[in-house]
ZAMARGU-4260 file (C-alpha; in steps of 0.2 Angstrom, whole numbers, plus 5000, padded with zeros to 4 digits):
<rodrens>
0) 4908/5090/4980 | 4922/5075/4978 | 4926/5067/4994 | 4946/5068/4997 | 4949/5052/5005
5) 4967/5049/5014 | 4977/5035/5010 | 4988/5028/5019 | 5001/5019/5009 | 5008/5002/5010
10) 5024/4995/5005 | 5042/4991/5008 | 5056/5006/5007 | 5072/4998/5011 | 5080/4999/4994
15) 5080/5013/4981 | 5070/5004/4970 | 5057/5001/4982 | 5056/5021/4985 | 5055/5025/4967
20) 5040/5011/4964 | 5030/5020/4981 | 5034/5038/4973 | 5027/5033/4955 | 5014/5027/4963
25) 5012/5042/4974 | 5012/5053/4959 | 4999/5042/4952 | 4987/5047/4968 | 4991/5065/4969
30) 4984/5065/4950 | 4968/5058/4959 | 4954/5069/4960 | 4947/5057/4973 | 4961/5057/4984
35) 4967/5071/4998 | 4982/5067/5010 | 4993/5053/5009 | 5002/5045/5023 | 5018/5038/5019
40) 5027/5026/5032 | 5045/5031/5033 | 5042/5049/5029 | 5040/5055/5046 | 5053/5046/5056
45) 5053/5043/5076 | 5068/5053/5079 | 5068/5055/5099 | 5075/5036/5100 | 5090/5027/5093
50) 5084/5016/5077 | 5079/5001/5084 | 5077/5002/5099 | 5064/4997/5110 | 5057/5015/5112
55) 5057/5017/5092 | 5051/5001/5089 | 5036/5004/5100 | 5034/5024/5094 | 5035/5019/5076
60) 5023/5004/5077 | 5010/5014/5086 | 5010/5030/5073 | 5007/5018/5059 | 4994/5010/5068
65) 4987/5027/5072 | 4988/5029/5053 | 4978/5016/5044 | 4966/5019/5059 | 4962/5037/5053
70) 4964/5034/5034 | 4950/5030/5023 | 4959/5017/5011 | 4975/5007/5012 | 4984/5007/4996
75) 4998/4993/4995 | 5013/4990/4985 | 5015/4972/4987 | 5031/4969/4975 | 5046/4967/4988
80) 5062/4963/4979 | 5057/4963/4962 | 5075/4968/4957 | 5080/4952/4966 | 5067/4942/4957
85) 5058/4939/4976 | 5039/4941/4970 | 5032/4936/4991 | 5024/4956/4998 | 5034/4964/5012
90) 5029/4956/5027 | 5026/4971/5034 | 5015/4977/5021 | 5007/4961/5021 | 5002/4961/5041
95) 4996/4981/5037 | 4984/4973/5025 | 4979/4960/5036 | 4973/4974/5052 | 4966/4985/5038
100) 4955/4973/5032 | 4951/4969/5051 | 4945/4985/5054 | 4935/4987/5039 | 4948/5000/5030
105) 4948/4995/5012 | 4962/4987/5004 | 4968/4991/4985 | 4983/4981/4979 | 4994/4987/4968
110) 5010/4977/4961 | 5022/4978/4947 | 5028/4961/4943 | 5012/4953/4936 | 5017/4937/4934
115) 5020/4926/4950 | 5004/4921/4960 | 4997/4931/4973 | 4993/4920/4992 | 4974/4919/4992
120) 4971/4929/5009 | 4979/4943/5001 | 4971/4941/4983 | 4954/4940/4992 | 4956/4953/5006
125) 4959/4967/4990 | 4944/4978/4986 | 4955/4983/4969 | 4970/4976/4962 | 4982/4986/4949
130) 4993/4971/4943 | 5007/4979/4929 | 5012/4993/4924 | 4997/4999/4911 | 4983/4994/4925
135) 4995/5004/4937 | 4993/5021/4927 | 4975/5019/4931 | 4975/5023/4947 | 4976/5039/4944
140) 4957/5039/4935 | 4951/5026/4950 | 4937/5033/4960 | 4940/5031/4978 | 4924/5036/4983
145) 4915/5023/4974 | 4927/5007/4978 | 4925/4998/4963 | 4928/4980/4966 | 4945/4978/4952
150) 4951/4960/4948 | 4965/4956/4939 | 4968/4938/4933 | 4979/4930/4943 | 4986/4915/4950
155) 4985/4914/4967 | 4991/4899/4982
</rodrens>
């Protein structure tokens, strides 16, 4: 019997074209005969606080934590404003890596814009990396259970 990992995925939401880049590659993991639940930060909102306040803040931080401590593999969008020609990850999804990492949860990097270099402590904290569109479409054939180390050729700083 396949294990159905959970995944808890990484990457910014702020825009509509960050959405659409987290749902294609959502679709992608749903196709994934390796993959069971998916956590998506953003899609279960803190709603017994006013946004950003200190109670939210603290509510929302602790549920994601929560999250990549109980999911079996990070997967992290690390394009941020791609429309806006801004290459650099999320911070936030950058930090996410970073604790998973920590605590031994493994990382897969995913990103659309292939081009720019990628900061070394990221590049060499991913287990897998999907860099570009074609290479993106194959995570839906990626085993999960078996974590293949995936390397991309890249630049990196």
């Amino acid at each position: 019997m396949t294990k159905l990992n959970r995944v808890y995925l990484a990457g910014p939401f702020f825009s509509d074209q960050q959405k659409e880049r987290l749902d294609k590659i959502q679709q992608l993991l749903e196709q994934n005969d390796t993959i069971g639940d998916i956590f998506r930060p953003g899609k279960d909102e803190y709603t017994d606080a006013e946004f950003g306040s200190f109670e939210w803040q603290t509510a929302v931080f602790k549920h994601d934590i929560n999250n990549i401590n109980i999911s079996d593999i990070v997967v992290a969008e690390l394009d941020y404003k791609l429309e806006e020609k801004l290459s650099e990850p999320d911070s936030g999804t950058a930090w996410e890596c970073g604790y998973a990492f920590a605590n031994n949860v493994p990382v897969i990097g995913v990103r659309f814009d292939q081009e720019p270099p990628l900061n070394l402590m990221l590049a060499d904290s991913l287990t897998a990396f999907f860099n570009g569109e074609k290479s993106i479409d194959q995570l839906k054939d990626y085993d999960f259970n078996v974590l293949m180390t995936r390397y991309e050729d890249i630049k990196v700083f």
